[in-house]
N, C-alpha and C positions, 0 to 999 in steps of 0.2 A: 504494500500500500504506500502510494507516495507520499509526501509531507503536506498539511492540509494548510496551504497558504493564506484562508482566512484565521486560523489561529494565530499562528505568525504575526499578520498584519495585529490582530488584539495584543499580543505579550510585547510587540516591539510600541506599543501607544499605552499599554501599564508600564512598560520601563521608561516613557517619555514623561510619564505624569509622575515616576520617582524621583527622575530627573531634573523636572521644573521646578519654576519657582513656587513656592508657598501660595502667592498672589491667586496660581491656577489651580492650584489642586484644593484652597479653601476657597467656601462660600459663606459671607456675611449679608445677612439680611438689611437692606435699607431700609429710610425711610418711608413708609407706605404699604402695600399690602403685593403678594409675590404666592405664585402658587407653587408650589415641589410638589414630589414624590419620591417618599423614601424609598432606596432600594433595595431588594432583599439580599443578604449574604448568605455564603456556603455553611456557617456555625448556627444560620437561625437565628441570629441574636445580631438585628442591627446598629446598637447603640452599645458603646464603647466609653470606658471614663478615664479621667489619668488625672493627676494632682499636682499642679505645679505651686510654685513659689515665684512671685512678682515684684518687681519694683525695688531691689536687693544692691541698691546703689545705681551705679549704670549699667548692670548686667540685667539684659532682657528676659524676662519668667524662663524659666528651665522647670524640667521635669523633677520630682522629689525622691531623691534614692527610695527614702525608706519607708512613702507612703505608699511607691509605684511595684518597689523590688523587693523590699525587706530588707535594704540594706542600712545598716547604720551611717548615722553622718552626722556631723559635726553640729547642720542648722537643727536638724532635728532635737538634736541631744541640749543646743542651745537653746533653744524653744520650751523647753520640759524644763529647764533650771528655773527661767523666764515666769513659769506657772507656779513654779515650788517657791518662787521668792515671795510669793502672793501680795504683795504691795499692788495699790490702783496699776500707777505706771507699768510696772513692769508685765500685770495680765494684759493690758491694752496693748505693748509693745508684742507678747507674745502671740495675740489673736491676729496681728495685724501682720508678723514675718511666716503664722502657718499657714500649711499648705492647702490649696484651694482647689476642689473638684470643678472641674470640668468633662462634661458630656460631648459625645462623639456622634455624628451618623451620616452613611452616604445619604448623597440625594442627585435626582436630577429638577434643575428649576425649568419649568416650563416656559418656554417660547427662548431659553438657551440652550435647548437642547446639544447644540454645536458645540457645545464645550465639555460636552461629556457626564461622568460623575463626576460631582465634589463632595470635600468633606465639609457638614455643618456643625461647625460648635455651638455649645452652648448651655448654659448656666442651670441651675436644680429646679428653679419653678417651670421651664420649660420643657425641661427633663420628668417634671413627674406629670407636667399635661400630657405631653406623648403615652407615657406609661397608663394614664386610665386609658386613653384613645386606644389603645393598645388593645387593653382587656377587657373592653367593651362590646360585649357579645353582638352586638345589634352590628359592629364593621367589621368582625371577622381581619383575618390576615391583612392590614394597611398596605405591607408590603410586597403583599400578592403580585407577580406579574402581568397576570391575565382579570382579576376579580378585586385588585387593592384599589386604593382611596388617595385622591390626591390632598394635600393640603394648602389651605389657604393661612399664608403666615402674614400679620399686621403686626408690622413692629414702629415704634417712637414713644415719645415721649408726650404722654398725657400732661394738659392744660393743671399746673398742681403739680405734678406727679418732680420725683427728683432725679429719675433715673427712667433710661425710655426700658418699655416693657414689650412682651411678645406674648398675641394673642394667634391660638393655634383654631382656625375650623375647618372638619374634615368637608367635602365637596359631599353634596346627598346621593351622587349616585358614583360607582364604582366602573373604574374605567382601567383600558390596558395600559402598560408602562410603558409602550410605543405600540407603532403600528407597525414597524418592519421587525419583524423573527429576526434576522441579524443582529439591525444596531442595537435591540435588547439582549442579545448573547454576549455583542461585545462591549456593551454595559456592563453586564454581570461578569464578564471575566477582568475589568480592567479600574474594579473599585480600588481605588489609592489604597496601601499599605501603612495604618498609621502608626506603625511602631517605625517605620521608616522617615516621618512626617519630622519629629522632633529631636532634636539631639540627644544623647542621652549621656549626662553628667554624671564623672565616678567619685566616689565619698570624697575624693582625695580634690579635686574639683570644687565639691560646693564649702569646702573646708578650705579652700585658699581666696574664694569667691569671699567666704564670710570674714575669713581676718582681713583682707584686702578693705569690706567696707568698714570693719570693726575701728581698723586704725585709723580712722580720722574723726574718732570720737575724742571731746576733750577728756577724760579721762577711764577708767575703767569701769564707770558707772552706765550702764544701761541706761535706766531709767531718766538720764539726764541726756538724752536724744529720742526721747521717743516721735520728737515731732518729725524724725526723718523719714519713719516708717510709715506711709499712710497707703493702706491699701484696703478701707473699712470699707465704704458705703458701697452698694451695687454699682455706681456709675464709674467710679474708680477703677473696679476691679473689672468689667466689663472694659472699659478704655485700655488695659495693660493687656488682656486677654488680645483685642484686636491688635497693640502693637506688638506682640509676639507671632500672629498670622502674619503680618506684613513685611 
């Protein structure tokens, strides 16, 4: 049997999407309203999470050894002193350098079809509206190819509101994930690898990262910097999550 050259053409356009820049292979919701469709993966399980650390001087979010791998590390081990000191300062400093879940899932955004899958991130309130949408008997499989549910995503910032927000509704009738049997095979074969997506920092790393911003405290006192560490409110931490995509 000879070599089946639409495969091919798929693994050499997944290994282009490993290749590219961050810019292509994530999808950030604007503002206004945007319909996807999540895509289904080979494990069943389209949503993915990883824990990073943000805003850690001028070093851009990195992945957290020992939230993501189990391994020990320095910020980690730092963090836990941070909590044992139990002074105001020093909990706020430590809430503010731990590490932060973030959610994972392919999709294709509709009317960009041309660009393929991407990966969409995003934060826990959006992450657990997916999750009833999910297990909600009445839509069955979302990410069905042939019988799944598009969604319609509205995202900004509400009149009031301090941080913009994402409103997730499923479309009421159930539709294919394209119309060509190809481009949805090579869909399905060419979803971004996102252990591949993000760097991955070893203990020895986030331990030269943390004395590198340690020493430019005025002294050996935590507590008497904590205004450097701001990564609290949803809008903050949403803002660092995008300049880590970019």
């Amino acid at each position: 049997m000879g070599i089946d050259m639409e495969k091919m053409r798929s693994r050499r356009t997944a290994l282009d999407n490993r290749n590219g820049s961050n810019r292509e292979v994530f999808w950030r919701p604007q503002d206004g309203e945007t319909t996807i469709r999540i895509v289904p993966t080979p494990d069943g399980d389209p949503f993915k999470d990883y824990w990073f650390h943000y805003n850690l001087g001028n070093t851009p979010g990195f992945l957290s050894p020992k939230k993501n791998y189990g391994e020990d590390d320095a910020l980690d081990n730092f963090v836990r002193k941070l909590y044992k000191e139990g002074t105001e300062e020093s909990i706020k400093m430590a809430k503010s350098l731990s590490a932060r879940q973030r959610f994972f899932a392919p999709v294709v955004v509709r009317g960009e079809e041309d660009k393929g899958v991407r990966i969409w991130g995003f934060g826990k309130m959006a992450y657990e509206k997916l999750l009833n949408l999910v297990l909600n008997p009445e839509y069955g499989d979302i990410t069905d190819s042939e019988t799944g549910t598009d969604l319609v995503i509205r995202y900004g910032k509400p009149a009031g509101a301090s941080f913009p927000q994402t409103e997730i509704t499923p479309r009421r009738r159930p539709s294919l994930l394209c119309e060509d049997e190809a481009q949805c095979a090579e869909w399905l074969d060419t979803i971004p690898d996102l252990d591949s997506l993000f760097e991955r920092k070893s203990p020895g790393d986030v331990e030269t990262i943390l004395d590198e911003y340690l020493s430019g405290n005025v002294d050996d006192s935590p507590s008497d910097n904590v205004e450097k560490y701001k990564v609290e409110s949803g809008d903050s931490v949403d803002k660092a999550f995008s300049e880590l995509l970019s």
